[in-house]
N, C-alpha and C positions, 0 to 999 in steps of 0.2 A: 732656558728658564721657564719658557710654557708649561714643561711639563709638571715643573714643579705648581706651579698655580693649579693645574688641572687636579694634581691630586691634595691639593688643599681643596679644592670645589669637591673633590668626589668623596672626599674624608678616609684619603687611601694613607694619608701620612701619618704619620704618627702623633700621640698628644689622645689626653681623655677628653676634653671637651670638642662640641661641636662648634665650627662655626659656621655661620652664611654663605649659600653656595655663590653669591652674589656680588660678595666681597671685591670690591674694584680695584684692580691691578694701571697703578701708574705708570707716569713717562719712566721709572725705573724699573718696573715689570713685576715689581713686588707689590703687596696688599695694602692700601691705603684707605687711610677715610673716603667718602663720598665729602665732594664740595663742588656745590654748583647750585641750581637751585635749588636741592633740597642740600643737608647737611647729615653723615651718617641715615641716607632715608627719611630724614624727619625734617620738618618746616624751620626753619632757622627762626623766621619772625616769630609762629608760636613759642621756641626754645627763649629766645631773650627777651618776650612777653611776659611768660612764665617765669623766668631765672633769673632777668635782668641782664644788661651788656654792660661789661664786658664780658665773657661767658668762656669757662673750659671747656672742649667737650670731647669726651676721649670714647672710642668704637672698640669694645669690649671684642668683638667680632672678627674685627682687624687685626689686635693682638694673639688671639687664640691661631688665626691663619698665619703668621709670621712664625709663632713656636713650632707650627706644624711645619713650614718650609723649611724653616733652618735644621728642626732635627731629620727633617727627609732626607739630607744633604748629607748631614755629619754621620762620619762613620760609625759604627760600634764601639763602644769603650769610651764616648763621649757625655759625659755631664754637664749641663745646666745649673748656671744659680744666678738668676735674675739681680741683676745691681740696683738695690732700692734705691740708692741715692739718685738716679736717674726719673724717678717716677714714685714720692712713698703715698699715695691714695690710695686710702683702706679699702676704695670698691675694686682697683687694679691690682693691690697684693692678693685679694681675696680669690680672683679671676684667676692672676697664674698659680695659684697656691694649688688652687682645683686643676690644674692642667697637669701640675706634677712637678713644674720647676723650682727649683733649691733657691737660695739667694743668697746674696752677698749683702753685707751691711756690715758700718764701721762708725757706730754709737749704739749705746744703749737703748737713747729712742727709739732704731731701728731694728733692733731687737725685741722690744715690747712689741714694735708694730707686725712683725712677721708669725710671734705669738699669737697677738689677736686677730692675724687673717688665719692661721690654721695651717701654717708651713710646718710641715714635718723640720725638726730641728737639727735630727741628724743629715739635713740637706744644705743646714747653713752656715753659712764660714766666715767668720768673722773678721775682718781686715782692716787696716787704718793705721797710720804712721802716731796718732794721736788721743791713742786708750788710756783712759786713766785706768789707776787699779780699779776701783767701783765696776769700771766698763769690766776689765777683765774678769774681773770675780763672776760677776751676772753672766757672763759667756762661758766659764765654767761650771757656776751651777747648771745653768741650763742644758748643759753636755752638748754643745752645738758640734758640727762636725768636725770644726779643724777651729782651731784658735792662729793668728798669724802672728809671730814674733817678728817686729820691725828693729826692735834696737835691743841691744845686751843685757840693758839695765831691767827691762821685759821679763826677765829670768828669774832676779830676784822677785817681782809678785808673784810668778809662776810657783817657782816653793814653795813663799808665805802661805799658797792656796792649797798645797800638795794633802795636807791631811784631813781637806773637805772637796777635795776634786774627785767626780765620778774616774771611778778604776780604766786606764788606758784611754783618758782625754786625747782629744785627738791636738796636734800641733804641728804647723807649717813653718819655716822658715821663709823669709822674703828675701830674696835676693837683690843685691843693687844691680840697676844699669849703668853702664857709661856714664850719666850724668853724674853719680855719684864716685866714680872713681873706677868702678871695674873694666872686666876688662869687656871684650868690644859687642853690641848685638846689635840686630838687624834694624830695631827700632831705636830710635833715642829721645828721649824724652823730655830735654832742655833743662834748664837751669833748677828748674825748681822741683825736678825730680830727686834733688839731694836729701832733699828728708825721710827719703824712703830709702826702707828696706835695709841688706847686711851686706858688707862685704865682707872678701874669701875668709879674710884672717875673724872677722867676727862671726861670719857664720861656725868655723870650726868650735870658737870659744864657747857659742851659747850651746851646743851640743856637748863642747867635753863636759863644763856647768852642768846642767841637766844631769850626764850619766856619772857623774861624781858623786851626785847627791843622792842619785841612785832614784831619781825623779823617772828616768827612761831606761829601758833596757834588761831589768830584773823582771820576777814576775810578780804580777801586782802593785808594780810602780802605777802612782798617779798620771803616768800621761805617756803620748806614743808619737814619736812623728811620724805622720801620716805622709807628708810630702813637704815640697816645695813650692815656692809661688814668687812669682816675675812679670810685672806689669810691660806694655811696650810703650802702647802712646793712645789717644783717641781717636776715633770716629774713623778708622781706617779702612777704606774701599777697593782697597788693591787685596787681594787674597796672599798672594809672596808675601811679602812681609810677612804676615802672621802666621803663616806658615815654613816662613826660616824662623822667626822668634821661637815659634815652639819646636824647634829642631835645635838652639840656641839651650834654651833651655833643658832640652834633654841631655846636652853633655852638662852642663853643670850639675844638674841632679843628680847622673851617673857618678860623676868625678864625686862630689859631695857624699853619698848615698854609699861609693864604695869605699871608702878611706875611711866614712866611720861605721861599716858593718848594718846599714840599716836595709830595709826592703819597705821602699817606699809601695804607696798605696795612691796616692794622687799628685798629680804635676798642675798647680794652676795657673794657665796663661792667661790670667787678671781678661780685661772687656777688651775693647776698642773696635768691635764691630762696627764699620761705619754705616752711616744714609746720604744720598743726596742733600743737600739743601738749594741747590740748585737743577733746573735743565737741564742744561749742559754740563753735569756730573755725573759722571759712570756709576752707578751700583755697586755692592760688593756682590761677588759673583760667589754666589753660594755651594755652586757645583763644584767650583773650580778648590773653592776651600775646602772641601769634605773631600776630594779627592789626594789633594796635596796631604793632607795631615793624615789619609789612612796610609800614606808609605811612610810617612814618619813613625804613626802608632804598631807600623809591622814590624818593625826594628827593634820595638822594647822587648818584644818574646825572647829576643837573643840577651836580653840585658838582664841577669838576676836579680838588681838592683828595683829592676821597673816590672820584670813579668809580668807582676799582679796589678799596677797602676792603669788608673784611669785619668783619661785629661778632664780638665774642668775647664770652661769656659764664662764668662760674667758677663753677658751680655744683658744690654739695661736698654739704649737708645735704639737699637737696633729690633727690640720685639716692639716697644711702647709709643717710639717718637713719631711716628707719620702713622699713629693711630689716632693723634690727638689736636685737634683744632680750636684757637683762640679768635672765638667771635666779636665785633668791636663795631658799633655805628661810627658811620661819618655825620660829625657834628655842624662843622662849617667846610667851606672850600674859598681856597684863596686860587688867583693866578698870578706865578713866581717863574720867572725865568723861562716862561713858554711850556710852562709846566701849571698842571692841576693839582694845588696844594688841599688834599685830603688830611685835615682835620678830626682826629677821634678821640671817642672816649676811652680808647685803651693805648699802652706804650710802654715803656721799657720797664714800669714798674712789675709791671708783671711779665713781659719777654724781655729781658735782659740780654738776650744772646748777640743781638743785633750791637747793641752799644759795650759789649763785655770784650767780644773776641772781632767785632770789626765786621763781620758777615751777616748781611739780611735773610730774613728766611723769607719764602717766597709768601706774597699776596695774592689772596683772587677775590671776587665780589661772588657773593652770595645769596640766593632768596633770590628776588623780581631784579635787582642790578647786574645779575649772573647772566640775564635772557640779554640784555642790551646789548646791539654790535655796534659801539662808539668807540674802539680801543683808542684810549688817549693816554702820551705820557704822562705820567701821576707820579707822584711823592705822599707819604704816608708819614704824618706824624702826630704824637699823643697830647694831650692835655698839661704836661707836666712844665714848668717852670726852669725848663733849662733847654738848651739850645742840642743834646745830648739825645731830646726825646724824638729821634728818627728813627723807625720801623724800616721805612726803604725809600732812599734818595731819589731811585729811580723803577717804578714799573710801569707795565702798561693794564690801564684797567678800562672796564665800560666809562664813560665820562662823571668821575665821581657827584654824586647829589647828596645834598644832609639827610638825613634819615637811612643812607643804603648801608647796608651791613656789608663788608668785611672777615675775611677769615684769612689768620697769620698759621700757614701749614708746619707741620714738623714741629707742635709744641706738647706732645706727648710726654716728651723726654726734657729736660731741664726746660721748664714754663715755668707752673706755679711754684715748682719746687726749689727754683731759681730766682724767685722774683722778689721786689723789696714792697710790698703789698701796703706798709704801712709809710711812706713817701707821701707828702701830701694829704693823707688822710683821705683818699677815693673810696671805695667802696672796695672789698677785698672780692673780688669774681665767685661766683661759685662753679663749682664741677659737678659734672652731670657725666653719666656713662651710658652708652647704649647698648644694648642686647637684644637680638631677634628684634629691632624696631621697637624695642622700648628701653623711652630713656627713665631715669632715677639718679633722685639728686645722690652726689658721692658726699660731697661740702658744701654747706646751705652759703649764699651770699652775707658778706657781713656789712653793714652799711657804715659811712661814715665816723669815723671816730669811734667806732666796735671793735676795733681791732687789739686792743687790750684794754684791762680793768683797773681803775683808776683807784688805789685805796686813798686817797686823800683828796 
């Protein structure tokens, strides 16, 4: 894994942007924010003098070294498309935009938002089990790269749109997992993966549809399947898996792709690039994934079906999430059960992950509390009005004081874009991005009871 960081420092890897040859590699050996005394390089206490606390702050720097690691790794034939839904800050789509990477989005919103960062359109693919037409139309004007078909009934707006659709629109089929009923893959996705995507017998149907209509297949038909697309699971840190999934998926697209004549052009194996959120969590081992998928991607030269295709990958958490740091004073301190009850101004309203999926992300002290060797059990909880508002039960920090900052790691990735901001009516954080040591607000703070406008 060294050597991969080396050639993120030396800017041997790939990616158009620069980043910091300084970029510090964590207990995972990937690129992470700086947290200690200083924050991304910069003074934490002038940051939430300046910004106010609770504070975002996401390392522009960090992110650019992650696209460069990951695409060092992945073999040839591999595509990028950033998962906005993981991160949509205009200052961070604008940053991978300029890097080169594509992105995935599944609304409208994030469709305008990719616009107005200046993503190349034919890089973005538009996905979601829950497009209204409106959504779909705006994804066909826009001639994005691939449109995703999740249900049959799909088809029908895809025609309605056939006589204002840019000539050979691109169109992906979604396939179901296990959870919906097919048949078996490496990942499975649990219960609530039933709302996605086709199965076998509906996938045939929305294709024969289509070329009945004469929508695919002729020349100068409105629209082209471009490929297929098959989610596994989240945040996966093990390389196998994702590397049988998209071996999974290549017989399906094969089987699909040969039985109705098409010559797919892209296979997308949806995100699930995992991180740490803990220590004692293994990394995803990035060598080991670019290796496993180039003998899979050697295998499609023999397949007429796939010759020509490229894999796609969506990863979101994986470039943005342990680039981004949520700064928080300690208000009051209690002592509870032999423990140092760290009282803040920030909590689930804005990190949800903690109280959403049951997992704390990790605490450290930051600025003048970062220097202290006091390590004392501590508990970390927020301002909010319900017993729910625990950040972490149990860490160990310098001996918490009111006034010390705080920083909750790995909030790059579902933070603000995850958070319920207007709860209570607290002040909504602002974001801030750093680059080469300077930061710039992304989203100004909103102060109490600003959070939307009252017409009565």
């Amino acid at each position: 894994m060294s050597s991969i960081i080396d050639a993120v420092a030396s800017g041997r890897a790939d990616g158009s942007a620069d980043a910091r040859a300084d970029v510090p590699a964590g207990t995972s050996g990937h690129p992470v924010i700086e947290l200690g005394a200083r924050v991304a390089g910069l003074d934490p206490a002038a940051l939430t003098r300046d910004h106010g606390s609770p504070l975002f702050v996401y390392d522009l720097d960090v992110v650019a070294a992650r696209v460069r690691m990951l695409r060092g790794a992945l073999p040839p034939g591999v595509d990028l498309a950033y998962a906005v839904k993981s991160n949509p800050c205009p200052a961070v789509l604008r940053h991978l935009a300029g890097l080169g990477v594509g992105a995935d989005i599944a609304s409208a919103g994030e469709l305008s938002a990719v616009t107005r960062a200046g993503f190349d359109l034919r890089s973005v693919v538009f996905t979601g089990p829950g497009k209204t037409d409106a959504e779909i139309a705006a994804a066909v004007r826009a001639n994005v790269r691939a449109v995703t078909i999740e249900s049959v009934e799909e088809v029908d707006v895809l025609l309605d749109l056939a006589s204002v659709a840019p000539r050979h629109q691109g169109l992906m089929l979604r396939l179901a997992t296990p959870a919906t009923g097919a048949e078996t893959t490496p990942i499975i996705g649990g219960a609530g993966a039933a709302k996605f995507g086709l199965l076998p017998d509906e996938a045939d149907e929305v294709l024969d549809r289509l070329r009945l209509a004469g929508a695919i297949g002729a020349p100068g038909s409105a629209y082209r399947v471009v490929g297929v697309h098959a989610f596994g699971a989240s945040n996966v840190r093990d390389a196998q898996p994702l590397i049988e999934h998209v071996a999974w998926l290549t017989e399906r697209a094969t089987d699909l792709a040969t039985r109705h004549g098409l010559a797919l052009t892209m296979l997308d194996a949806g995100g699930g690039l995992g991180i740490p959120y803990a220590d004692d969590e293994t990394p995803l081992d990035v060598r080991t994934l670019g290796d496993g998928l180039a003998r899979v991607l050697d295998g499609w030269r023999a397949r007429p079906a796939l010759a020509g295709a490229r894999l796609l990958f969506e990863p979101g958490r994986f470039l943005v999430g342990p680039a981004g740091a949520y700064l928080m004073r300690v208000i009051r301190t209690k002592q509870r059960d032999g423990r140092t009850l760290a009282v803040t101004d920030g909590g689930i309203h804005h990190v949800l992950r903690p109280a959403l999926v049951g997992d704390p992300h990790r605490i450290v002290a930051v600025g003048e509390a970062a220097g202290r060797d006091e390590p004392t059990p501590s508990a970390v909880v927020g301002p909010l009005c319900t017993g729910l508002d625990m950040l972490s039960e149990a860490v160990e920090l310098p001996a918490p004081r009111a006034g010390d900052l705080l920083a909750v790691r790995d909030v790059g990735a579902y933070g603000f874009t995850e958070s319920m901001p207007l709860f209570l009516s607290h002040p909504v954080p602002a974001e801030i991005v750093v680059r080469s040591g300077v930061a710039r607000v992304a989203r100004l703070r909103q102060e109490a009871g600003g959070g939307t406008a009252a017409i009565w």
